[in-house]
N, C-alpha and C positions, 0 to 999 in steps of 0.2 A: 689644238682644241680651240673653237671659235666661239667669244664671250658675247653675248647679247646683252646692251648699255641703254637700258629702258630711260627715257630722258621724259620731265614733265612737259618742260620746252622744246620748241624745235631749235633746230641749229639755225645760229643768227647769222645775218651776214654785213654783220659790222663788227669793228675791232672793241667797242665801247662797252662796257660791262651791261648788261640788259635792268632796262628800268623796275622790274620787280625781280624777287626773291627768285635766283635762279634755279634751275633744278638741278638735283644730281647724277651722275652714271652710279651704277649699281654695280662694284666688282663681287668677287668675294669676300669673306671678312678681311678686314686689313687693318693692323696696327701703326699708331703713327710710328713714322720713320723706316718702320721695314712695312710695307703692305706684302698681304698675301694676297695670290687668286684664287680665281675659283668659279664655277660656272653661276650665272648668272639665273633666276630662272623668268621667262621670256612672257613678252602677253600676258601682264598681269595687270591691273588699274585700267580695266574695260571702262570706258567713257570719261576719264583723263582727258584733260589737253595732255598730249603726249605722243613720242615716237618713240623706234629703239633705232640701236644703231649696231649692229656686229662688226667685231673684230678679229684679229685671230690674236693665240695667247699670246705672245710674242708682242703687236701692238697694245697686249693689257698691262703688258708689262709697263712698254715702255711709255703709258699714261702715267702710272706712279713713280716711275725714274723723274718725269718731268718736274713732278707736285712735289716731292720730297724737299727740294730746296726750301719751298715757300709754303710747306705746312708749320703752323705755330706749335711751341713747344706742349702747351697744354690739351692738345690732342692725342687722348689715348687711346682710343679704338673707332674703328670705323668696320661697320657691320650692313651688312643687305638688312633693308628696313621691311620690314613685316607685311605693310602694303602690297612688296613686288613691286615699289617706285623708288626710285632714287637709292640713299645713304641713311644710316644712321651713327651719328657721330656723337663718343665722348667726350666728355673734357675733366682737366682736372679741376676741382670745385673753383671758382671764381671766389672772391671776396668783396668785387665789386669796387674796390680800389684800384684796382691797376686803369691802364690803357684803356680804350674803348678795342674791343677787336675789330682789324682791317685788314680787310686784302693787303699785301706789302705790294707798296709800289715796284719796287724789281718784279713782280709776275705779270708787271703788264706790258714790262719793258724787256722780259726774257724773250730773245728769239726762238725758243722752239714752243713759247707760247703765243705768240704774236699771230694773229689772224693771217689766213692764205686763202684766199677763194676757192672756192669747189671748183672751178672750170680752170685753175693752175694745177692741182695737187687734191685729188679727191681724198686716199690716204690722212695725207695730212690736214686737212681740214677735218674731218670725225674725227682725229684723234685731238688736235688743238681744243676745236669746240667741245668736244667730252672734257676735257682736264680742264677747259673753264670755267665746266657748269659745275664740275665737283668744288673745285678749287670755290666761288661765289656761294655755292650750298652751305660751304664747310662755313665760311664766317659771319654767315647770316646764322647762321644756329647759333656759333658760338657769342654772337653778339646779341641774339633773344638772351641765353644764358645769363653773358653778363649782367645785361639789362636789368633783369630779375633781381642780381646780387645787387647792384646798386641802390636797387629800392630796398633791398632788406637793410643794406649797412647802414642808409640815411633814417631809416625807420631806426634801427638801434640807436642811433644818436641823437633823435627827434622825442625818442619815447621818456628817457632818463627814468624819474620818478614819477611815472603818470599812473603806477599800481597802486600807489600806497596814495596818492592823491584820491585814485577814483573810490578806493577803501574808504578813504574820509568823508567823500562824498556821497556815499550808500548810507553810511551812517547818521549824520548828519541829515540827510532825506526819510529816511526811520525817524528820530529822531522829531522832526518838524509835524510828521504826520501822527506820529502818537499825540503831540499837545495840537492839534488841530482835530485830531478826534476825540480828546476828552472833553471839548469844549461843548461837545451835543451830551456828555453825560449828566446826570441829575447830580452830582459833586461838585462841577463846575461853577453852578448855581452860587451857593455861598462863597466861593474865591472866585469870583467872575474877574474884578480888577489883577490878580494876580495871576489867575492864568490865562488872560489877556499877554499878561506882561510876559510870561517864558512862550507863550508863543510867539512873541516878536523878537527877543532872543534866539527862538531855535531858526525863525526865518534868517536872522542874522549873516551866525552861523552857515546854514545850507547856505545863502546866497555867498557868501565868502568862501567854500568849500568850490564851488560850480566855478568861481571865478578863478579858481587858484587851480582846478584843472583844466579849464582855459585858456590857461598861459601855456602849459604842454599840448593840448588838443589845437589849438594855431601851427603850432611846430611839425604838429603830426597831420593836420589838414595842407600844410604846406608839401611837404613832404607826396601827399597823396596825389596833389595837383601836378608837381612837377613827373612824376610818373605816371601821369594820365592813362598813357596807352599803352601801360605793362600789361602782359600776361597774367599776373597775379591778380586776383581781388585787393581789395582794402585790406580783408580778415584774413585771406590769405599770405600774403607780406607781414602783415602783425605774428601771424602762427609761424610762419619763419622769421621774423627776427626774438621768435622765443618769446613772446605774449598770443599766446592761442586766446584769452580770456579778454584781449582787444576788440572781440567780435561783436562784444557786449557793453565796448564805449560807446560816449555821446561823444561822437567826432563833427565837427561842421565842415563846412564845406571852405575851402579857399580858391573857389576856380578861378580864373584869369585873375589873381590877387585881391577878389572881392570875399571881403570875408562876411558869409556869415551862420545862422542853424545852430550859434553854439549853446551850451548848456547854461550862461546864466542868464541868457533870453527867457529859456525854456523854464526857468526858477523864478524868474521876476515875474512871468504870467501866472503862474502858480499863486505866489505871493498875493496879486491884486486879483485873484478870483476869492482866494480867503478873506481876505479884506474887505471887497466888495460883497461877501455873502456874510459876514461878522454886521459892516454897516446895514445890511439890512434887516437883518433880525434884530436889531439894538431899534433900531426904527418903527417896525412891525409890535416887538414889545413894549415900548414906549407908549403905543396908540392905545396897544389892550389896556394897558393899567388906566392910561386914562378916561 
């Protein structure tokens, strides 16, 4: 039976790994360490960069005879991807601690993978070139994956106690706005110097709240920066490392280690708008009375 090996890429003709994200052959489903076959189905991803390449079963085989050495162990399943292009590969969950995943250098250095020109060994050139687009597929995925996990685990140990901070600081923010709106009420009139006074205490307060998750919210803008160009969001990374309610922090920004956007900015301005709107009604009513 003869497999059709839909490729995103064309077959290269250098030994050198291909400077983007290579494509995969498409066998049947296959599990790591023992692959199955299985017919491939053909002409699918119309307007793809892409070719296919046919085989007969026999050389399907012995593409995963090749790869078996130098697939990693955390590879569980490999399945025709949905598209009708290329692979789709599991893995066992990352933790994001391990290794970065990498092609092993023995699969560049194996001779029955080692590049052969088409006009030496036609055979063996589609079948080389197929097992290196899998083989390059297989840990470019698995190295998005990691990726992902890296940002979550760094995010778990960036976040600590930034829940029970931000709690503080929700309340604390309550808190400042209740004695900043009683001060327009007709009550405030006769304790004017007094609740002057707790409204500079609750600003205290919130502004030592905002500053004290600050010190977590740096940890976790850092964090944000050095995973720039994950696949995940911000909110997304926070809901996997188990704060979905992250979404709804004041995080600033740390790009190229400039820090800034943080929250007791955003309280200090607060602060001198009350301020500034206190001093001027003390001024405006000063003039009436007299």
């Amino acid at each position: 039976m003869a497999h059709t090996i839909p490729l995103r890429a064309p077959l290269d003709e250098s030994e050198l790994p291909p400077p983007t994200p290579a494509a995969t052959a498409k066998p049947g489903g296959t599990t790591a360490g023992q692959p199955r076959t299985g017919t491939s189905v053909a002409q699918q991803g119309v307007g793809m960069l892409g070719i296919t390449v046919t085989i007969t079963a026999d050389e399907h085989r012995q593409i995963w005879e090749r790869l078996t050495p130098h697939l990693p162990r955390y590879l569980t399943k490999v399945e025709n991807h949905p598209s009708g292009w290329g692979l789709r590969f599991e893995f066992a969950p990352f933790t994001g601690r391990e290794e970065e995943p990498a092609r092993p250098r023995a699969s560049y250095e194996d001779p029955r993978l080692r590049y052969v020109p088409e006009s030496e060994d036609a055979t063996e050139h589609r079948l080389r070139e197929a097992a290196r687009h899998i083989l390059g597929d297989l840990y470019d995925e698995a190295r998005k994956e990691w990726k992902d996990a890296a940002y979550v685990a760094d995010l778990r140990q960036a976040v600590q106690d930034a829940p029970d901070r931000w709690k503080t600081y929700e309340r604390e923010m309550k808190a400042l706005q209740s004695a900043y709106d009683y001060l327009r009420t007709p009550q405030a009139g006769p304790e004017w110097p007094a609740a002057i006074s707790r409204l500079v205490d609750a600003q205290e307060r919130a502004l030592a709240a905002a500053v004290a998750f600050d010190d977590r919210a740096v940890d976790i803008a850092r964090v944000h920066d050095k995973h720039l160009y994950a696949d995940l969001s911000h909110a997304g990374a926070l809901a996997k490392a188990g704060y979905p309610e992250g979404a709804h922090w004041h995080i600033g920004s740390a790009f190229g280690g400039y820090l800034s956007g943080f929250l007791a900015e955003e309280v200090g301005r607060l602060i001198k708008q009350q301020e500034d709107h206190i001093t001027k009604v003390a001024r405006l009513a000063g003039t009436a009375r007299s």
